[in-house]
C-alpha positions in Angstrom: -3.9 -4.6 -34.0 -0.5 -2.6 -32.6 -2.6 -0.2 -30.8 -5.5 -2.7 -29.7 -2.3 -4.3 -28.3 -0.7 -1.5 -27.1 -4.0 -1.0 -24.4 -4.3 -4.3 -23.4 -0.6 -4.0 -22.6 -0.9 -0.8 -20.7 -4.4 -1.6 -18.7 -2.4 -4.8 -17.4 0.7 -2.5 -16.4 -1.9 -0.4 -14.5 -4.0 -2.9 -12.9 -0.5 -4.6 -11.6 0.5 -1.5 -10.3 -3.2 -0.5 -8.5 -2.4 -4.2 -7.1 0.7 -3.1 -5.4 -1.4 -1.0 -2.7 -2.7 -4.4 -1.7 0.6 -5.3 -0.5 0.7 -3.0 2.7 -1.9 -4.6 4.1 -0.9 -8.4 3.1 2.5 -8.2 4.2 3.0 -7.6 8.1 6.1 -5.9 8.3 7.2 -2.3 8.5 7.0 -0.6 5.3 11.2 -0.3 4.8 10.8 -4.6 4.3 8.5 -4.1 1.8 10.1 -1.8 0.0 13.1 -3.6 0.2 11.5 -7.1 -1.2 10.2 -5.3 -3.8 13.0 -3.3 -5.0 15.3 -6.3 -4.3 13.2 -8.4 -6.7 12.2 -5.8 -9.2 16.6 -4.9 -9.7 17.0 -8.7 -10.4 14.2 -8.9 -12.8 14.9 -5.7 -14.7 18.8 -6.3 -15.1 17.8 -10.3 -16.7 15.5 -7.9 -19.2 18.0 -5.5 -19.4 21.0 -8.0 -20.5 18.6 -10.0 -22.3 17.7 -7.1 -24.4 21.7 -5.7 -24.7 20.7 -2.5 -23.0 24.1 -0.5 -21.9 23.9 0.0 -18.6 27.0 2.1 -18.3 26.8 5.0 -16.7 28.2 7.8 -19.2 30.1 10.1 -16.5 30.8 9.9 -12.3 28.0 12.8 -12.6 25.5 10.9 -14.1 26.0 7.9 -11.4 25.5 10.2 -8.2 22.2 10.9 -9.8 21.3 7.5 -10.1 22.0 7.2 -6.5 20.0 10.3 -6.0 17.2 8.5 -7.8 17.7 6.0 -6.2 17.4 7.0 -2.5 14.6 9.0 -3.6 12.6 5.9 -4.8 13.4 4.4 -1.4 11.7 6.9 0.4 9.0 7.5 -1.6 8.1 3.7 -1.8 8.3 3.7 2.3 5.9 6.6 2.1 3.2 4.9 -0.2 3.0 2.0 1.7 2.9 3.6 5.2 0.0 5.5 4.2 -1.4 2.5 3.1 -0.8 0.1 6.9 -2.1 3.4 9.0 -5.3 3.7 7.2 -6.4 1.7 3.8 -5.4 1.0 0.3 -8.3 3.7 -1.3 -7.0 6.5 1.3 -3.3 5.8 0.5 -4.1 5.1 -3.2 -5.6 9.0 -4.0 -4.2 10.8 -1.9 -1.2 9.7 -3.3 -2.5 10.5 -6.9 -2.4 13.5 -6.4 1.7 14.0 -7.6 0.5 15.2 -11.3 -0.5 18.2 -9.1 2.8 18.8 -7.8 4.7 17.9 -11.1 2.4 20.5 -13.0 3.8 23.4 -10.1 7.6 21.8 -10.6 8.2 21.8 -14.1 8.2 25.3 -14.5 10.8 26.1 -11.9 12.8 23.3 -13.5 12.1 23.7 -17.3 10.9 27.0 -17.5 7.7 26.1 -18.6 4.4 28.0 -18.6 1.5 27.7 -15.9 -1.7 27.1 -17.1 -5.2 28.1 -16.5 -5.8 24.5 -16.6 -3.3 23.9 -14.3 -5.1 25.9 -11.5 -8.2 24.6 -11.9 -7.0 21.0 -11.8 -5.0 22.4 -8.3 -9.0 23.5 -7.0 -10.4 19.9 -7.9 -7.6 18.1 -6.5 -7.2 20.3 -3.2 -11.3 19.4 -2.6 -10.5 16.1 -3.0 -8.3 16.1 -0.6 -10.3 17.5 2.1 -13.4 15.4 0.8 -11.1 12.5 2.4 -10.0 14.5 5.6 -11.9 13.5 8.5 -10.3 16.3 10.4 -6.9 17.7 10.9 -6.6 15.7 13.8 -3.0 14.7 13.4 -4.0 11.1 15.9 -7.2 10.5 13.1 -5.3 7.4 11.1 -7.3 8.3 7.8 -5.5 11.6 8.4 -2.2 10.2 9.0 -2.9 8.3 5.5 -3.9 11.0 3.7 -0.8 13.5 4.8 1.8 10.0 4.0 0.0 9.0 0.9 0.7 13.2 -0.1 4.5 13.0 0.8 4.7 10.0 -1.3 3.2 12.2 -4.4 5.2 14.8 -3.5 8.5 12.6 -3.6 7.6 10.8 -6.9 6.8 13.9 -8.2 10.3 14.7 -7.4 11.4 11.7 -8.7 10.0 12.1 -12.5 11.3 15.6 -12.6 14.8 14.4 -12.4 13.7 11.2 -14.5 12.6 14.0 -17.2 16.4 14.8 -17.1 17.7 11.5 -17.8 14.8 9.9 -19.9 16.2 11.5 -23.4 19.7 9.8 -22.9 19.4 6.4 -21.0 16.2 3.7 -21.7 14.3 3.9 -19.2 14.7 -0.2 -17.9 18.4 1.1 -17.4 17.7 3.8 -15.1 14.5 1.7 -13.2 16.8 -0.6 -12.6 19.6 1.3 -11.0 16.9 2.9 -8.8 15.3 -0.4 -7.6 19.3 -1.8 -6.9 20.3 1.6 -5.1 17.2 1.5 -3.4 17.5 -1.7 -2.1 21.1 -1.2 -0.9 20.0 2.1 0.5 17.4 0.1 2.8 19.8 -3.2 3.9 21.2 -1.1 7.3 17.6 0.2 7.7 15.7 -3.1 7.5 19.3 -4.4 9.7 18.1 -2.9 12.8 14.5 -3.3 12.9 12.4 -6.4 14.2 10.3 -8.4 12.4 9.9 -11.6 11.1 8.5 -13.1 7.7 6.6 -16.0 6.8 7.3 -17.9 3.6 3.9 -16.9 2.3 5.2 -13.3 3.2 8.3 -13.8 1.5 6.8 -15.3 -2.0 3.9 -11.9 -1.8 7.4 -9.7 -1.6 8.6 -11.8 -4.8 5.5 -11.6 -6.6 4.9 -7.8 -5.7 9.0 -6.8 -7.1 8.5 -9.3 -10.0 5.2 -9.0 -11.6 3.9 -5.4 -10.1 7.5 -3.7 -10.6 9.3 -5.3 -13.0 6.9 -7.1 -15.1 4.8 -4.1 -14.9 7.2 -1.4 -15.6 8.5 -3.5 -18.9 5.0 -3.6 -19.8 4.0 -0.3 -19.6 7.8 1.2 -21.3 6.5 -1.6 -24.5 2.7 0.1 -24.9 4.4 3.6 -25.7 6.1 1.8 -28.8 1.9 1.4 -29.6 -0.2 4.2 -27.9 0.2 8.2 -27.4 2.2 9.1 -24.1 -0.6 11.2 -22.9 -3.2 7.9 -23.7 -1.2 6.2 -21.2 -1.3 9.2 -18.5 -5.1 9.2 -18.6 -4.6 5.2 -18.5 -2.6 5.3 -15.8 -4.8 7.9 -13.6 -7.1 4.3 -13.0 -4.4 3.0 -10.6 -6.4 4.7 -7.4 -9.9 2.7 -9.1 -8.3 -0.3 -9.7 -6.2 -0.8 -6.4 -9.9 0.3 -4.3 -11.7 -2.6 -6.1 -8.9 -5.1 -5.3 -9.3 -3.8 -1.7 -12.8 -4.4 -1.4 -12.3 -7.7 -3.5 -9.6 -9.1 -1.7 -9.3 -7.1 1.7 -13.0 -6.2 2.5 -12.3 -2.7 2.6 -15.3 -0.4 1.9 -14.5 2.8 1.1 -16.7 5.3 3.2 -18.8 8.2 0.9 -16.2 10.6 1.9 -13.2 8.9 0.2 -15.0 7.8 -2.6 -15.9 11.7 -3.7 -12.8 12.8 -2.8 -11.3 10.3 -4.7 -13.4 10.6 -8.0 -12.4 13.9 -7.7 -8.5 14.1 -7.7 -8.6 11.2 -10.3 -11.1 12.9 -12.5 -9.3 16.1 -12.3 -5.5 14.6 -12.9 -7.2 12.7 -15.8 -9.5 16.0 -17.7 -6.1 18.3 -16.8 -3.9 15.4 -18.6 -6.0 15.4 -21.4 -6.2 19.5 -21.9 -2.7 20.1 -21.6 -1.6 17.3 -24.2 -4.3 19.0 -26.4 -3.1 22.5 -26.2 -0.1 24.4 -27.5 3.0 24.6 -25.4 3.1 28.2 -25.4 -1.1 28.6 -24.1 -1.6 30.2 -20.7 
């Protein structure tokens, strides 16, 4: 029953977070608004669950605080990213291209924990690079499904930055604590940004910005931290690889967006090969080549 709960808990964390995507193209405003809702939200949320819970939040050294900053401003950017790719072109193109970041963790994590390269790891690098140019229209730098496709690939690259230096922290704070001081730096990183750029919000706007930092952030982060108590971390990475699939069929659900053939091989691709290259690494030894 613990682990039948566990992937109910852990499919809803993902479907909430493939729902996210929608929000670049239901909210109107520039993408540092957005971000800022959500973080805004999403700090409030996760330091009620974090007091409610007794979780210290104290930062154990001045060292360990610039971090969190670090993180912080990090997360910023890399949200910004993500949901620019999405308003230029759609929520599929943003969605894989930014799925791609297990492909730039894999190429990190040796430089930063001198850890091995595998064969795997290349091949995985071949499927995903495809899919990637499966989705290119052209290199046409005007082309917006271009434009999307380059964004949504900063964005991996910055999150894959981000749970490198996560890695580092993961072992010695919970990870609620340190979600939530990246959503609150985050959100105070982006107050002078959002300060000098026009826009305007709606009520309904405002409530999607509440719902998105509440239940797709917060709610969804809590969730998915609670299924590891049930299920096998690397379960929850291929789990998790769904976010692309999910946040396409909300698209065509809720937006009308059709993915063309193009981004619908391309993306089966990079999603099938971050999901087999999950699976093979957690199966073989730490020391195989």
């Amino acid at each position: 029953m613990e682990k039948a709960a566990g992937m109910i808990e852990i499919h809803i964390a993902t479907l909430l977070f493939g729902f996210a995507g929608l929000f670049g193209k239901l909210v109107t405003a520039p993408a540092p608004v957005i971000v800022f809702g959500r973080t805004f939200f999403a700090f409030v949320v996760l330091s009620g669950i974090i007091g409610v819970l007794k979780k210290d939040f104290r930062p154990r050294s001045f060292r360990d605080l610039a971090a969190f900053f670090l993180l912080g401003a990090v997360l910023a950017g890399h949200w910004i990213a993500f949901f620019h790719a999405i308003q230029v072109s759609t929520v599929a193109v943003g969605l894989f291209a930014f799925s791609v970041f297990p492909l730039f963790v894999t190429f990190m994590e040796p430089v930063f924990f001198k850890e091995n390269l595998r064969r795997i790891d290349i091949l995985t690098a071949v499927m995903v690079v495809a899919g990637l140019w499966c989705i290119l229209p052209n290199l046409d730098p005007a082309n917006r499904i271009t434009q999307g496709v380059a964004w949504g690939v900063i964005a991996g690259i910055s999150f894959a930055v981000l749970s490198i230096l996560n890695r580092r922290y993961a072992p010695t704070y919970s990870p609620l604590v340190i979600a939530g001081y990246q959503n609150g730096v985050a959100a105070v990183c982006l107050v002078p940004v959002c300060a000098f750029m026009d826009f305007s919000l709606t009520l309904k706007e405002g409530i999607l910005l509440a719902v998105l930092g509440i239940f797709c952030t917060a709610f969804a982060h809590a969730l998915f931290i609670r299924s590891l108590r049930f299920i096998k971390t690397q379960l929850a990475g291929v789990i998790t690889g769904l976010e692309p699939v999910y946040g396409a069929i909300f698209a065509f659900l809720i937006l009308g967006e059709r993915p063309g053939i193009r981004t619908l091989v391309g993306g089966t691709l990079i999603v099938g090969a971050v999901m087999i290259g999950t699976l093979l690494r957690a199966s073989s030894p730490s020391h195989g080549t």
